[in-house]
Each structure stands twice: as C-alpha cells, then as structure tokens.
C-alpha positions as CSV (number, residue, x, y, z in Angstrom):
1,X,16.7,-22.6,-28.7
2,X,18.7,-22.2,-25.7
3,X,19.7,-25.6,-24.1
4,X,19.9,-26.5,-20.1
5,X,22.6,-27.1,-18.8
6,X,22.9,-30.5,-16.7
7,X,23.0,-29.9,-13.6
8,X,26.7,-31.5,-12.4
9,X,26.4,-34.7,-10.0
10,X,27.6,-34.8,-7.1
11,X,30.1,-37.5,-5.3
12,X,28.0,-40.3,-3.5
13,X,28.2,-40.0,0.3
14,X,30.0,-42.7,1.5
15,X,27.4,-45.2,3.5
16,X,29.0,-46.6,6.8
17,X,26.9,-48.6,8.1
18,X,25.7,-49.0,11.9
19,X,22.9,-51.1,12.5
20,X,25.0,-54.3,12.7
21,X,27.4,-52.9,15.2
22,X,24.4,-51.3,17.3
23,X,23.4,-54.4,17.5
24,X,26.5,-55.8,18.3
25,X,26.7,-53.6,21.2
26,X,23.4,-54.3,22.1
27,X,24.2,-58.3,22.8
28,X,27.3,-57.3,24.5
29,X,25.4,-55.1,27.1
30,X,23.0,-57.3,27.5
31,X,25.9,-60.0,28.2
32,X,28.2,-57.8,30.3
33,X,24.7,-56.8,32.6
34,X,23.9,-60.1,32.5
35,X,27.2,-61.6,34.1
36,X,27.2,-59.1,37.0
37,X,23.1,-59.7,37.9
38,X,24.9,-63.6,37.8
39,X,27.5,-63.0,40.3
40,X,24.8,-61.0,42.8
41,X,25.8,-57.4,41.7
42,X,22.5,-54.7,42.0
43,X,22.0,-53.1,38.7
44,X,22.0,-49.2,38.7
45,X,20.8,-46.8,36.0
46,X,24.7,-45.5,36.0
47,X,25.3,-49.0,34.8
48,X,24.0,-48.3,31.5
49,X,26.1,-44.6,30.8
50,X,29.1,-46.1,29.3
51,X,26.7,-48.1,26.5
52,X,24.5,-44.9,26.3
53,X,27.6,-42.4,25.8
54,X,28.7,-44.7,23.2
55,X,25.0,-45.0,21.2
56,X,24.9,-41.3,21.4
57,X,28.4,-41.0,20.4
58,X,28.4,-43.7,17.8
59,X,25.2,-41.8,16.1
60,X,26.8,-38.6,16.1
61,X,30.1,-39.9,14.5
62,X,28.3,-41.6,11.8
63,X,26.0,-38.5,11.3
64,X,28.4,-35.7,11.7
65,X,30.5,-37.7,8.8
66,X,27.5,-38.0,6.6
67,X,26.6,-34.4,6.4
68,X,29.9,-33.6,6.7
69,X,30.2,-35.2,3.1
70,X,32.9,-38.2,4.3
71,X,33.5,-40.1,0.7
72,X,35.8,-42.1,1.6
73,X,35.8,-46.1,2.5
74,X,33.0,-46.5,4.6
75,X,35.1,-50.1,5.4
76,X,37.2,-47.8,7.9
77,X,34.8,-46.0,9.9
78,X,33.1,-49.3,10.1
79,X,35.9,-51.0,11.4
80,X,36.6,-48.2,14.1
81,X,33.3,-48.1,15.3
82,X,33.7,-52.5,15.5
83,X,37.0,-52.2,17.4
84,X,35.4,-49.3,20.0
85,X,32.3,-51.7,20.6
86,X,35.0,-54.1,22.0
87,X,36.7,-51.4,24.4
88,X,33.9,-50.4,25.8
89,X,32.6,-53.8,26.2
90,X,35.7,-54.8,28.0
91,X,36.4,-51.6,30.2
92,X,32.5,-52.7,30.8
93,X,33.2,-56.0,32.1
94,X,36.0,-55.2,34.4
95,X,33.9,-52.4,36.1
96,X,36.0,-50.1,38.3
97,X,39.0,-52.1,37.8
98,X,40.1,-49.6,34.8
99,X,39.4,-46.1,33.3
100,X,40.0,-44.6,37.0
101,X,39.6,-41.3,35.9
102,X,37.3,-39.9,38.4
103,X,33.9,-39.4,37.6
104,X,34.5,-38.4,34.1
105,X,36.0,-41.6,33.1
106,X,32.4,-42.3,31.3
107,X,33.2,-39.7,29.1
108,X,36.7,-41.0,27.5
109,X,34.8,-42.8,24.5
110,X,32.6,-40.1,23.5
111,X,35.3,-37.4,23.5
112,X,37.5,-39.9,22.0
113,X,34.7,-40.1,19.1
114,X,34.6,-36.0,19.1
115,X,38.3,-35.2,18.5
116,X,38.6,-37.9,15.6
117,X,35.7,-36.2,14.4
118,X,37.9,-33.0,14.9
119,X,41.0,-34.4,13.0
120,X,38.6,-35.8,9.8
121,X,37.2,-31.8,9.7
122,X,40.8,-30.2,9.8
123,X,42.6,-32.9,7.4
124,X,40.3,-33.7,4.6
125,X,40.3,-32.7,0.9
126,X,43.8,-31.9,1.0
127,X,43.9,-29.8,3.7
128,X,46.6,-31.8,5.7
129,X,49.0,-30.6,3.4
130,X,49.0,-27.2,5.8
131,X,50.4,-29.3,8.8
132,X,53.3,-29.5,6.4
133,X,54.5,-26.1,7.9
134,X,54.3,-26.8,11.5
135,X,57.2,-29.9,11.7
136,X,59.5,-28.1,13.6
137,X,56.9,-26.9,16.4
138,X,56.2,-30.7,16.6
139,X,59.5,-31.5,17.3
140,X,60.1,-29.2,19.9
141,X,56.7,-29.5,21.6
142,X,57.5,-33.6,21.6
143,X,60.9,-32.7,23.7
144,X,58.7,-29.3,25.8
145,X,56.5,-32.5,26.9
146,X,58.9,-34.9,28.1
147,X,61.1,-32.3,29.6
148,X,58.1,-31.1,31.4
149,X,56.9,-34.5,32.6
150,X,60.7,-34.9,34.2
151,X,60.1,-31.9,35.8
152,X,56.8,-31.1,37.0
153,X,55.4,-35.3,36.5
154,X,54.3,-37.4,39.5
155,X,56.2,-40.7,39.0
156,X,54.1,-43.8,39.7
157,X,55.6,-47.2,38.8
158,X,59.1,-46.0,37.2
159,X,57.3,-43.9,35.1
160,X,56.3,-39.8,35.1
161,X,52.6,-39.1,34.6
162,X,50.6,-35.7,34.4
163,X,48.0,-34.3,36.2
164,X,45.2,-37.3,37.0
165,X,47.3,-39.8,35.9
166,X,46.9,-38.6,32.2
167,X,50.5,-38.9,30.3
168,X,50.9,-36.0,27.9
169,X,53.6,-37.8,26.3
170,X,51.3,-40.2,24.0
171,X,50.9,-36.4,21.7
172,X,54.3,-37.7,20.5
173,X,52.6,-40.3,18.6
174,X,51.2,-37.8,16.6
175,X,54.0,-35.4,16.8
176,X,56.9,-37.4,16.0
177,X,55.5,-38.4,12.5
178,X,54.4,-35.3,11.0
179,X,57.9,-33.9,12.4
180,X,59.6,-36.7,10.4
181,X,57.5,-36.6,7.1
182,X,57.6,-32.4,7.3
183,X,61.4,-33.1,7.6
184,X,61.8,-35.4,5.0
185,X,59.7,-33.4,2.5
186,X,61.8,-30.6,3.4
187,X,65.0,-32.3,2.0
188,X,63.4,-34.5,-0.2
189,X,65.6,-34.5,-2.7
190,X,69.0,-35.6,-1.0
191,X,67.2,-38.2,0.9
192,X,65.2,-39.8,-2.2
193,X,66.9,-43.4,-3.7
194,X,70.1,-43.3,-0.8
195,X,70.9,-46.3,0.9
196,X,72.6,-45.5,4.6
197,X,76.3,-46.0,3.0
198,X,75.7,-43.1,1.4
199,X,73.6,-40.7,3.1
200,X,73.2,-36.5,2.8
201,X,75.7,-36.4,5.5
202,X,74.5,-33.0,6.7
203,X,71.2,-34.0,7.0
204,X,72.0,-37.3,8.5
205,X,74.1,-35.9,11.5
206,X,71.0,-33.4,11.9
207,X,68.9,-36.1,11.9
208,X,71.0,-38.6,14.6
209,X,71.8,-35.7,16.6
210,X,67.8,-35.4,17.4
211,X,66.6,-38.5,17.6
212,X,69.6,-39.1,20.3
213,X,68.1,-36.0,22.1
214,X,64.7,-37.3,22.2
215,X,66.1,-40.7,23.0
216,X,67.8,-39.9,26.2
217,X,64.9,-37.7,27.2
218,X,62.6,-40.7,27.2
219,X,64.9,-42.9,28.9
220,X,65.5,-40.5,31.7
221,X,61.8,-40.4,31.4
222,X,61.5,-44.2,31.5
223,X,59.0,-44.4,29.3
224,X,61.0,-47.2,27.3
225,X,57.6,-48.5,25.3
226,X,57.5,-45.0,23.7
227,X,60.9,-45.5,23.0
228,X,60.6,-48.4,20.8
229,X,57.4,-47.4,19.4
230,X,58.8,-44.2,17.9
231,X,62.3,-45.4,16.8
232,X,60.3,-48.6,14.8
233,X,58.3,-45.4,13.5
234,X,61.5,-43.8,12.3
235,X,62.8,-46.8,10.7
236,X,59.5,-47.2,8.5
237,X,59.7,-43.6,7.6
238,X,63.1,-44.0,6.4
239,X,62.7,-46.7,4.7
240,X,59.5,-44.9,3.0
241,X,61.3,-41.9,2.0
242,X,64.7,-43.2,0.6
243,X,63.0,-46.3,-1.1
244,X,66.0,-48.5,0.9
245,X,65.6,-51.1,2.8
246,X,69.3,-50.9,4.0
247,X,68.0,-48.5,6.4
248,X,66.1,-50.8,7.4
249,X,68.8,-53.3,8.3
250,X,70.5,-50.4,10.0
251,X,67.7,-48.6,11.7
252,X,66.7,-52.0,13.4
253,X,70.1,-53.0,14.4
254,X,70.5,-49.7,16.1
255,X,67.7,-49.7,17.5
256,X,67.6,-53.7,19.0
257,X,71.3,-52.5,20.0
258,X,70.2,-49.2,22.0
259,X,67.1,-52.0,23.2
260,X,69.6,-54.2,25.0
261,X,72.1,-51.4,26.4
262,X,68.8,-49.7,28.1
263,X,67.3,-52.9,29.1
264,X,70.5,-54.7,30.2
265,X,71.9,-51.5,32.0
266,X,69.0,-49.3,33.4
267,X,67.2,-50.4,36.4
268,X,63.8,-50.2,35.4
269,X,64.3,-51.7,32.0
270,X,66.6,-54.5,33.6
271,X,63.9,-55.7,35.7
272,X,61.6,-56.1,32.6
273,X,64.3,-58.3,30.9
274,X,64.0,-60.7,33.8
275,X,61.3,-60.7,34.2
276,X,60.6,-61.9,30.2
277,X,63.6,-64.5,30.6
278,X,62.8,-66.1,33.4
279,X,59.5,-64.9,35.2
280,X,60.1,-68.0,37.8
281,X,63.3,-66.2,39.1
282,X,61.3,-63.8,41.1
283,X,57.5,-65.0,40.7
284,X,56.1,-63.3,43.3
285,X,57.3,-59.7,42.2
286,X,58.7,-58.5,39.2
287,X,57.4,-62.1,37.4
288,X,54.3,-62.0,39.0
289,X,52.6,-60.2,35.6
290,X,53.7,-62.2,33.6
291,X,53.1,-65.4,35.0
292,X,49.1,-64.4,35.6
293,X,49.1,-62.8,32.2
294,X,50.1,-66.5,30.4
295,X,47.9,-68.2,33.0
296,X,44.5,-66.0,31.7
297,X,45.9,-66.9,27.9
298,X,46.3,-71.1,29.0
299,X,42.9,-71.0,30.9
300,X,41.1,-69.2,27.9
301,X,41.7,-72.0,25.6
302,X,40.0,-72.2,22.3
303,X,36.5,-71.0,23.3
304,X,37.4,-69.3,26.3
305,X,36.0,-68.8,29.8
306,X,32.9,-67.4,28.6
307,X,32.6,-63.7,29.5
308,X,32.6,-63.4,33.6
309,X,34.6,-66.5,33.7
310,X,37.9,-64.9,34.1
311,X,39.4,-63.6,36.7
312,X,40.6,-60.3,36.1
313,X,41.6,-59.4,39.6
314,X,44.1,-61.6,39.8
315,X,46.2,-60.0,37.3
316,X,48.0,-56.5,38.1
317,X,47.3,-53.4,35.8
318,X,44.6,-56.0,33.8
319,X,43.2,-52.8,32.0
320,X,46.3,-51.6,30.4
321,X,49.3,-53.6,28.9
322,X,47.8,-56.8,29.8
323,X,44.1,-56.5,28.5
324,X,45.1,-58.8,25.9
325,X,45.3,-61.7,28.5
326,X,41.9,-60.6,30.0
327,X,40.3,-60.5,26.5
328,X,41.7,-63.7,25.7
329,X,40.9,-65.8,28.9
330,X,37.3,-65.3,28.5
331,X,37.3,-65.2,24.4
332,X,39.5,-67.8,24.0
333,X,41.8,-68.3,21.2
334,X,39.1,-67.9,18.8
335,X,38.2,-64.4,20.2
336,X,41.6,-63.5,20.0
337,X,41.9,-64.5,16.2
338,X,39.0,-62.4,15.4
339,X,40.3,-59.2,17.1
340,X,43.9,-59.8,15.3
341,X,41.7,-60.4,12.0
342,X,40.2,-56.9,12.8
343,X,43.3,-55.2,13.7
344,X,44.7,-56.5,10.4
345,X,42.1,-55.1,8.3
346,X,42.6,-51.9,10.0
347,X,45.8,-51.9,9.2
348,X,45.3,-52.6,5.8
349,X,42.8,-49.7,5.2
350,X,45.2,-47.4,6.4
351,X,48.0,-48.6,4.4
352,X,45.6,-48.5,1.7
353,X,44.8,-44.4,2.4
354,X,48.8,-44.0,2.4
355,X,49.3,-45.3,-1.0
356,X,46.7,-43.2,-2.5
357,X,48.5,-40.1,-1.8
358,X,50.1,-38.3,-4.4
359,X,52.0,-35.9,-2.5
360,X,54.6,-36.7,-0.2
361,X,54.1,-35.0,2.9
362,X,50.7,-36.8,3.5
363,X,51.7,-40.7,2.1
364,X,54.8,-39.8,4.9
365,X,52.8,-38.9,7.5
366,X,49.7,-41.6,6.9
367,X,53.1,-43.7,6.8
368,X,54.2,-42.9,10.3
369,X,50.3,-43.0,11.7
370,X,50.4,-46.6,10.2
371,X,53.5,-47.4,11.6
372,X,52.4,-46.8,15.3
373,X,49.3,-48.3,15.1
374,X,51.2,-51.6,13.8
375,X,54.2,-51.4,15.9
376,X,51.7,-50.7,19.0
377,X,49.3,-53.9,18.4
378,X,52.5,-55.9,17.5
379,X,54.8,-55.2,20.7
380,X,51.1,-55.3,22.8
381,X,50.2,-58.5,22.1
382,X,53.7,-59.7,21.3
383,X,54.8,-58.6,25.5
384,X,51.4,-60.7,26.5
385,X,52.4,-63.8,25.1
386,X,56.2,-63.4,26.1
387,X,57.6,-62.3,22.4
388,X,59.1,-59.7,23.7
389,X,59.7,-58.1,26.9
390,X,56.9,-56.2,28.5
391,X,56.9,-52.3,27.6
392,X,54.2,-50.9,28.5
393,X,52.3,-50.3,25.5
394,X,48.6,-50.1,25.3
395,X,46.3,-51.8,22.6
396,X,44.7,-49.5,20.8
397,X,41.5,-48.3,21.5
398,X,40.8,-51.9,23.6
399,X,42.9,-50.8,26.9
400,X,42.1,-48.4,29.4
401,X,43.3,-44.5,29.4
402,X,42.0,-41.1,28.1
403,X,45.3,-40.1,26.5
404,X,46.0,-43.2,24.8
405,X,42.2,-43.5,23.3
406,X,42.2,-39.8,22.7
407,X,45.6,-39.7,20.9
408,X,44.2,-42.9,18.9
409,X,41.1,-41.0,17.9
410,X,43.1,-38.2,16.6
411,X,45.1,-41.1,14.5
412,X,42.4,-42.4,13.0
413,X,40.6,-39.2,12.2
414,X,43.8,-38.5,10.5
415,X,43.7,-41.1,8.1
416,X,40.3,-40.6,8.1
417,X,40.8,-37.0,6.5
418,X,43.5,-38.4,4.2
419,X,41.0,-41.0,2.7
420,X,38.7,-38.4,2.0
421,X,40.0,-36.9,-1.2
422,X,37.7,-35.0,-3.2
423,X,37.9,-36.4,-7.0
424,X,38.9,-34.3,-9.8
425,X,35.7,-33.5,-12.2
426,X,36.3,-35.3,-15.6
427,X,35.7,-32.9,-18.7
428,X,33.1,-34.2,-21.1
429,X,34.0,-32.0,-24.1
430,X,31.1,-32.4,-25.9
431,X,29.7,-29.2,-27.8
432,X,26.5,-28.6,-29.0
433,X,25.2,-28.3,-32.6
C-alpha cells in the first residue's frame, strides 16, 4: 500500500500583539484632546489625523508583517509600536510647537512605519547578507552627503540643513555601520583577536585615514552630535570585531581627546561647553536651555505635572534635543523610569538579534545599529540632565523630525529583518517497513 506523505509543518507566525497598545493610544488621545478642550482650545476633525494616521499605520505594520510571514520575537515589534504611541502622543500634546514640516508633517509616522516595513522585506531570511557588497558606496555616499550639505545646505543655528529643514546626514547612521561591518568582514582575518598594540598596520592607517576624513567633514559641518554618535559606533565595532577591549580604552580616549580639542577650540562647540559648566555664566543666552530644561525635570517631580501641566513654551527647541525635559515635567520621574525601562528592553532585543547571527557581516552590522540606538538615548538624556554637554541628538523615535524618525524606522526594520531567520528543517530519518 502506498503511504502519504505528512504534509511538512510550517513555522508559527509570530503573534505581536496590538490590542493593548490600541488601547493605550486610545487613553492617550482621549487625554491629550482632553487637556486642550481644558485650556479653551476648539476641537477640529484635523485634530484627530495624527491618532488616525497612526491606527491606520499601526494595523498595516502588524498586518503587512503577519502575512508577510515575520517569525521572529513578536517582543520587538511590540515594543516599537509602545515607544511610537509615546511620540506621537507627545508631538500631540505640544501641537504646532514641533514636526514643522508643512502640511505633511501628519504623515512622518506613517511613512516612518512604511519604510521599516521596507527594510524588514529587503533584510530578512538572510538576505542582508547582499548589503555586504555595497560598503564602499556607503562610505562614499556618507562623505557625497556631508560634502553636499557644506555646499548646497541652508545653515540654521550653527548647523547645515537640506531642503525643508530635513538633514540628509542622519543616512550616516545607517551608512556608517554597514561601511564598517562590510569593511571588517572584508579583512577579517588580520583584524580577528588584535589588540591596538599590534594592529594590521595597513589596514589600520586605511582605517584612521577615513574616519579623520569623515571627521573633519562633520566638524566643518558642525554637526558635533553626529560626531560622537558615530565615533562611539566605531569603538563598539572594533571592539566586536577584534574581541579586545584595548580598543576600547584607545578608541574612547581618542575620541573624549578629539571631544575636548573640538569643544574647547571651535566656536560652536565652545559655547556648548559653557554652557554645560556653568549655564549661570550667560543665563539668558547660550545657558538659557539648559537652565529651563533642568527646571521642567525639578518641577516634574515624582508624579509629574500631569499631562498639560508643563509648560513647553518656555523651553527653546522643546521638540527636539530637549523632549526629554518636556516628557519628564509632566510624567514625572516615574514616567521617565518607565520610558528608560522601555528603551532598555529595546536595547536588549536588539542585542539579542545580534548574537544570534552566525555570520559576521550581519552580527557587525546589527552591532553598529545597536550601537547608535544606545549611544543616541545615552548622550540624549545624559545632555538633558547635564551629564554631558548638549549635542544635539534626538531621542529616538520620541523627538520631533522626519529624517531622524525615518532613519530610525529603517534601523529597526533592520534588526527587524535580522531577527527573522528562517529555521533549518530537522531530518526525521525514519524509513518505512
């Protein structure tokens, strides 16, 4: 008799669930509407788009990724969707304040939600090994963009934007990894288990030469957050690759070093480092920010303000580099432990999709994408509550901006598409009679 064959199963979708931060946002809208009927604001049907783009946007993420076959950690979409509910519920509450992007500004989360979708489709089951090829394009696109901004860039407070005050230079984030972990994988072998006093000399002078070319584009640039973003990047990668934490010790002293010589002798960076030693030296100007940004935190407390309570008017660029005080005023400290406690898990998951590769080029890269993200909430926060000097780093995906969210998104579906590994089929072996 002819047996039938079993019919082989297939991997379980992955199950994100939604309903609890649909309802989430629901409470928040309802909060944020709430506060402005308080304070004597008419309500408008264009009041509700940003909360309608993100249902619509939210449904299609989950869905696309469903039938899409995600089976990966539904923990990390999860988390994602969690931390965008907060952007868009604080972008909500301070109104026109941020997001000036022209009438389109409504639609920065829901493209934001489409290219990570984008990145998951292109990187998954392996297929981010074929970015492998492009490391030196992404190198020399990172220095075509900042030359460019130099060039053709509208400057607005010290710094060179593009066209509608969108910064092209944020790709770098994305670049500047897979240029290093395409670069690394290329010479794998004399970088693997050398510590910096005795490093593939060739390679190493390659290597210093660039990074000081890149370096001294940014800084004429003045884009000194990028700066220290992707050199804390570089240090983690090298670290990574050579299995040394005597880079590390080097890397860091360079690159606090190169910190001090930019901050103590450029104009633009000077001013930041007085204003973080002593913002009372000149607290009507250049330690005006900083002063309002630690009285939001001190007037938050533990419970906060209670949303509307704070006053983020008072405080100058509230929607970018100093969100954190504006989140914080009105959440209190115990608002502000819970979106560190969320940012830490994200952080986790993602370090969690790195170490499950088995081929270098994608653990370096996730590597890189992890190292931004960390470096960006660390310095972000860390500049808020005078750590460090102010640099002009955004939080991600809580501050204001189509670039920075975009370029997130594109993060995120990144790891997203690294996480999703299809499993190898195990061989029964059994044979019939």
């Amino acid at each position: 008799m002819a047996t039938r064959k079993k019919k082989s199963k297939l991997e379980p979708v992955a199950k994100i669930p939604l309903a609890g931060v649909m309802l989430l946002m629901g409470i928040g809208m309802l909060l944020v509407l709430g506060v402005r009927v308080n304070t004597g604001d008419t309500l408008h049907l264009s009041d509700l788009i940003p909360f309608a783009g993100w249902f619509l946007s939210a449904c299609f993420l989950v869905a696309a990724l469903r039938v899409g076959g995600y089976r990966g950690s539904p923990a990390l979409p999860e988390i994602i969707l969690l931390l965008s509910v907060i952007g868009v519920l604080v972008r909500s509450r301070m109104e026109g304040s941020i997001e000036n992007l022209d009438g389109w500004r409504h639609l920065v989360q829901p493209l934001g939600f489409v290219w990570l979708w984008l990145a998951w489709l292109f990187s998954r089951r392996g297929r981010i090994n074929g970015f492998r090829v492009f490391w030196p394009l992404a190198f020399l696109l990172s220095l075509a963009v900042i030359g460019g901004l130099i060039l053709l860039g509208s400057r607005f407070r010290g710094a060179f934007y593009g066209p509608g005050g969108l910064t092209p230079s944020e790709i770098l984030k994305i670049a500047i990894p897979l240029a290093l972990a395409g670069f690394f994988c290329k010479n794998e072998k004399k970088w693997d288990a050398k510590a910096f006093w005795n490093p593939p000399l060739g390679q190493g002078l390659l290597l210093a030469f660039a990074w000081i070319l890149l370096c001294g584009l940014l800084v004429l640039q003045r884009d000194l957050g990028l700066l220290v973003l992707l050199s804390l990047t570089l240090v983690v990668m090298l670290i990574s690759v050579t299995r040394s934490w005597s880079w590390g010790v080097l890397c860091s002293g360079a690159v606090a070093g190169g910190a001090w010589v930019v901050l103590e002798h450029v104009d633009h960076g000077a001013r930041r480092l007085q204003a973080w030693l002593d913002p009372f030296a000149d607290p009507t100007g250049s330690g005006w920010q900083v002063l309002q940004g630690l009285t939001g935190l001190y007037a938050g407390g533990l419970t906060g303000t209670g949303l509307g309570g704070g006053r983020p008017d008072r405080l100058p660029i509230a929607g970018s580099d100093f969100v954190y005080a504006v989140y914080a005023e009105e959440l209190g400290y115990i608002g502000c432990l819970l979106l560190i406690l969320l940012f830490g898990l994200l952080l986790r998951r993602s370090a969690a999709v790195a170490n499950m590769q088995t081929e270098l080029f994608p653990g370096l890269f996730a590597t890189g994408l992890l190292a931004v993200l960390a470096v960006q909430i660390i310095v972000n926060i860390a500049g808020v509550v005078t750590l460090l000097p102010i640099t002009g780093i955004t939080l991600p995906y809580i501050s204001q901006g189509g670039s920075s969210l975009w370029v997130t998104s594109i993060q995120l579906g990144l790891l997203l598409g690294m996480a999703d590994v299809k499993s190898k089929k195990k061989k029964t072996g059994k044979k019939g009679k």
